[in-house]
C-alpha positions as CSV (number, residue, x, y, z in Angstrom):
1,X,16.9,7.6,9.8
2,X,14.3,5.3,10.8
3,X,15.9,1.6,11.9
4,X,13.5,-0.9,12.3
5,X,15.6,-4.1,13.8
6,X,14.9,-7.3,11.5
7,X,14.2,-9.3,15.2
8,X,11.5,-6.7,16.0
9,X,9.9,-7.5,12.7
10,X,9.7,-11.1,12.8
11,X,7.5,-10.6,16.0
12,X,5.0,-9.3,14.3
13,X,2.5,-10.3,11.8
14,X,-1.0,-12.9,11.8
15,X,-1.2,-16.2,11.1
16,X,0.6,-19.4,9.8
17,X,1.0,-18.9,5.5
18,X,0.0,-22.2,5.0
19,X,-3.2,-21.6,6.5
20,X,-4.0,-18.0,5.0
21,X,-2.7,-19.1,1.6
22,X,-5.7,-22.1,1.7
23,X,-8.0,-19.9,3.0
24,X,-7.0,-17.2,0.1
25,X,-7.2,-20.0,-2.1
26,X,-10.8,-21.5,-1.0
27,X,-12.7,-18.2,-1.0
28,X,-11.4,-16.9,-4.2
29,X,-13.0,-20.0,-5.5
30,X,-16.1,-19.5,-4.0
31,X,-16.3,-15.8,-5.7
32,X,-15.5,-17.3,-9.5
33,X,-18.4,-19.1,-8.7
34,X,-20.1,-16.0,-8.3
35,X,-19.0,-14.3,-11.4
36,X,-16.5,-11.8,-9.1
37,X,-13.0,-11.3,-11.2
38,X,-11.0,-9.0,-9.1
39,X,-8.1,-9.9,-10.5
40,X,-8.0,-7.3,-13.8
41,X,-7.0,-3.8,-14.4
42,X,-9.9,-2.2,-15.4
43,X,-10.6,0.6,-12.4
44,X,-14.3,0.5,-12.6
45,X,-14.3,-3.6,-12.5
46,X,-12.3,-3.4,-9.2
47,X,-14.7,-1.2,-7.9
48,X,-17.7,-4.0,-8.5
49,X,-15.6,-6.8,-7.5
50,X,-14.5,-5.3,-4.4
51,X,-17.9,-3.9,-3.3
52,X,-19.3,-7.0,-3.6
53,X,-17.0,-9.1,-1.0
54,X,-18.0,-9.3,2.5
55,X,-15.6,-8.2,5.1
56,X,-14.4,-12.1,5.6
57,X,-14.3,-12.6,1.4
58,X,-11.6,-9.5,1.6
59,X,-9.6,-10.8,4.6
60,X,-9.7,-13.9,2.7
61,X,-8.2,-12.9,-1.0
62,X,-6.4,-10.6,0.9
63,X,-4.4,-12.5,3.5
64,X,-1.2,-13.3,1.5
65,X,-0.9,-9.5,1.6
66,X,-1.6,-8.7,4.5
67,X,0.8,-11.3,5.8
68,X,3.5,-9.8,3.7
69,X,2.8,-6.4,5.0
70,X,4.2,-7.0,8.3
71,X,7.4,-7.9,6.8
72,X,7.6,-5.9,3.6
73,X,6.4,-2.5,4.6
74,X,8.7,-1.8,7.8
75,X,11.9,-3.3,5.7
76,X,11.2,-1.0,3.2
77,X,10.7,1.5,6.0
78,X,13.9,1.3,7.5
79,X,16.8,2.9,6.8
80,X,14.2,5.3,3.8
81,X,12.6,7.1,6.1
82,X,13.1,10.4,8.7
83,X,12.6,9.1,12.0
84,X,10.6,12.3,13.0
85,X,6.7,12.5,12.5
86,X,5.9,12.0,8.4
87,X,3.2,12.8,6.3
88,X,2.1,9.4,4.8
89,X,-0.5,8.1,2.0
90,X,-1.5,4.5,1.9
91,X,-2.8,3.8,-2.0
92,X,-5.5,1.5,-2.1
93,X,-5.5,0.6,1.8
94,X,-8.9,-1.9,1.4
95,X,-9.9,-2.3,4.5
96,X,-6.6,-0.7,6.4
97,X,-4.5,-3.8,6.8
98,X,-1.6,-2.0,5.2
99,X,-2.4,1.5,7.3
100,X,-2.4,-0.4,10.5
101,X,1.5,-2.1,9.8
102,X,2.4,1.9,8.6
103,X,0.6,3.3,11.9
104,X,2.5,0.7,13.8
105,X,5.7,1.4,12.6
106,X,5.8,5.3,11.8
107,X,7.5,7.7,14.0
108,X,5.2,9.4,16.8
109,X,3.6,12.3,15.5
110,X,3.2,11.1,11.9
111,X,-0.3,11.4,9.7
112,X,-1.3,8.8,7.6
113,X,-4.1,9.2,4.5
114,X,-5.9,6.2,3.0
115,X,-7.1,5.9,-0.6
116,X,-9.1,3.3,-1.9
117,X,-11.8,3.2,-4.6
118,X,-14.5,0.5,-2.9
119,X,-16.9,2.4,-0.6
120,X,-17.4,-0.6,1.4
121,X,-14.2,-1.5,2.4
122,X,-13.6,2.4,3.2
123,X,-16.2,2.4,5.9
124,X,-14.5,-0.9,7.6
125,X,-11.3,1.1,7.5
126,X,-12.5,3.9,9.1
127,X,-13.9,1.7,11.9
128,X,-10.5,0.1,13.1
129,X,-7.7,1.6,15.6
130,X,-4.9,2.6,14.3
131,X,-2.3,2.5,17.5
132,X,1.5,2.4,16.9
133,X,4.0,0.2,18.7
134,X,3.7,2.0,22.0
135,X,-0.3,1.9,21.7
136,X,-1.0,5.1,21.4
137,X,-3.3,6.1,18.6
138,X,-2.3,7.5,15.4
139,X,-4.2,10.0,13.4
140,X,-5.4,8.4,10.5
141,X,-7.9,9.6,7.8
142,X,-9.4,8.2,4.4
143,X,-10.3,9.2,1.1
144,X,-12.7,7.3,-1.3
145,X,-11.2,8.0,-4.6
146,X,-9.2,6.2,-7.2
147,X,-5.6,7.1,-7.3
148,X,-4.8,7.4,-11.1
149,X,-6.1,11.1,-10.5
150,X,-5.0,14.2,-8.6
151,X,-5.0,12.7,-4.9
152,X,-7.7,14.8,-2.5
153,X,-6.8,15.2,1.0
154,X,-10.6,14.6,3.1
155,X,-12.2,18.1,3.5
156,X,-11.7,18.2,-0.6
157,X,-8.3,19.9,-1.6
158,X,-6.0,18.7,-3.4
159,X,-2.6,17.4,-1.7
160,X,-0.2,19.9,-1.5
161,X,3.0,19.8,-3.7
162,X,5.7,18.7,-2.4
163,X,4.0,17.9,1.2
164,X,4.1,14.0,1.7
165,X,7.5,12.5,2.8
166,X,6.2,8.7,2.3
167,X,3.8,7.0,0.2
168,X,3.1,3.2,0.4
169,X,1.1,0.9,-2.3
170,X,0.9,-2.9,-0.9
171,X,-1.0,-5.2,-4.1
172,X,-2.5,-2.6,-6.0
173,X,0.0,-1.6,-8.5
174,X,1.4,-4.8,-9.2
175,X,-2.0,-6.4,-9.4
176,X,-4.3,-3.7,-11.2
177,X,-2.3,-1.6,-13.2
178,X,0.2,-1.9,-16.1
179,X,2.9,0.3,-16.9
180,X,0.7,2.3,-19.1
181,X,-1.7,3.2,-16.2
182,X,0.7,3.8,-13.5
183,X,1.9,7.3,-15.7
184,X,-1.2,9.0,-14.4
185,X,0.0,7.8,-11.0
186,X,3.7,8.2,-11.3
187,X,2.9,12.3,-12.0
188,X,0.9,12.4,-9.1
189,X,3.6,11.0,-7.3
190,X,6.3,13.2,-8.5
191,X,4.1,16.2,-7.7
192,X,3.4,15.5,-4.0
193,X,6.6,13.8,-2.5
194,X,8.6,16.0,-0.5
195,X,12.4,16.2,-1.7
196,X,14.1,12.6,-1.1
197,X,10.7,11.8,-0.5
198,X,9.9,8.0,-0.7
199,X,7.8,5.9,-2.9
200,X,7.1,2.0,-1.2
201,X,5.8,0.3,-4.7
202,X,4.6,-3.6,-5.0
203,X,5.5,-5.2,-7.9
204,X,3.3,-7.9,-9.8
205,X,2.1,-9.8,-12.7
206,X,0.4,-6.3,-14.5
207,X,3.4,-4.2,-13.4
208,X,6.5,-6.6,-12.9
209,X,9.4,-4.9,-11.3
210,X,11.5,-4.2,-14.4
211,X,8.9,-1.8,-16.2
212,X,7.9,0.1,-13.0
213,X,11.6,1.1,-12.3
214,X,12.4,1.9,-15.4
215,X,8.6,4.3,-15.7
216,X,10.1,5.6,-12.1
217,X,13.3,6.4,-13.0
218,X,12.0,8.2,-16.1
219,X,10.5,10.6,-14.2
220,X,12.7,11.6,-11.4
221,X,13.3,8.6,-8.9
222,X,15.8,7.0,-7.8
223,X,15.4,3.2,-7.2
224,X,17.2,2.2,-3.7
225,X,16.0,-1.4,-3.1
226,X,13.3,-3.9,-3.4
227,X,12.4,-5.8,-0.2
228,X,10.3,-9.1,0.0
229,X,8.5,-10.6,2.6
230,X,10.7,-13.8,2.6
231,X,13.0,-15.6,0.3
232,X,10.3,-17.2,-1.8
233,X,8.1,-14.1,-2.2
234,X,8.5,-13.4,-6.4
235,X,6.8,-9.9,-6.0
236,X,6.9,-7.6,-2.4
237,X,7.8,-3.6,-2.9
238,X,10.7,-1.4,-4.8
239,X,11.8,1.3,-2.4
240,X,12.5,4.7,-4.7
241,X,13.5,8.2,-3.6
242,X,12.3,10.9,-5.1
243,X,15.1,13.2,-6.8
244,X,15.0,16.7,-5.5
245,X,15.1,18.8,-8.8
């Protein structure tokens, strides 16, 4: 399995909290000001509220998470995963801070897919590297679609069944979907993970940690463990393996 030492992850990661947590707080000020509520679960209000940030307004609201990522993501990695290359799906990647910590981490060889719903942010993703740890690139593609639907690889099809061995969701399920929402998603999920495929799931005020399990394990997962980003962190991401029926 994939082992990801907890001293090689504390080397990693941007900024002082304090500072991104006032920055996070200053600019989602500025955009209530401006009538821009990203903070619901309605899919198509997302959408506008997204595509209306600048690039900074995103890395701004979104600097909490992406600060968490660098802890959360490879702690959730570690010990779940293969270490051989893996076929990985980033749900609502923004504008790729998420796919950059999984390109970083993931085994050589591995493919990663990026989903997200705001055009705008898409094209910013598509401009950044993607290296992993030993700076080579990884190959990384992205697909502008919501992901409460059947998930399209980027020339159109549909993912295979049974063809992903990792998919990752950092502050989109917790933040814009409730339990109701998330079956669509949960399906989807059960149809394309590989067997003892892995599902890396944030938890949050729409979709707190007790209902998703309990929707997960309804359908066929297993839940292993939920890793944080530090001791104080009341949300980070539930690790679940998918059952192989």
């Amino acid at each position: 399995m994939l082992t990801i030492p907890e001293r090689e992850i504390a080397r990693h990661g941007p900024g002082n909290i304090l500072a991104v947590c006032w920055r996070q707080w200053r600019t989602e000020r500025t955009l209530r000001r401006r009538g821009i509520d990203f903070r619901t679960t309605d899919p198509a209000a997302v959408e506008r509220a997204y595509a209306t940030m600048t690039h900074e307004e995103f890395a701004a609201i979104n600097g909490r998470q992406a600060w968490a990522n660098w802890r959360t993501i490879p702690r959730a990695m570690s010990g779940s995963v293969p270490d051989r290359p893996l076929s990985i799906i980033d749900l609502g990647c923004g504008t790729g801070p998420s796919t950059e910590v999984l390109a970083f981490y993931a085994p050589v060889g591995s493919a990663i897919i990026g989903y997200e719903l705001a055009a705008p942010l898409l094209r910013i993703a598509s401009d950044r590297p993607y290296p992993n740890k030993h700076g080579s690139s990884v190959q990384v593609s992205f697909v502008c679609q919501g992901i409460a639907q059947t998930l399209r690889r980027p020339d159109g099809g549909a993912v295979p069944d049974r063809s992903v061995d990792l998919v990752n969701a950092s502050g989109i399920v917790g933040h814009h979907f409730t339990p109701t929402t998330m079956e669509p998603l949960v399906r989807e999920l059960r149809r394309i993970l590989s067997p003892q495929g892995v599902a890396m799931l944030d938890v949050g005020p729409t979709c707190p940690a007790r209902a998703l399990i309990s929707l997960m394990v309804s359908a066929g997962f297993a839940s292993v463990r939920r890793c944080r980003s530090c001791a104080v962190d009341l949300m980070g991401e539930v690790v679940f393996r998918r059952i192989s029926t």
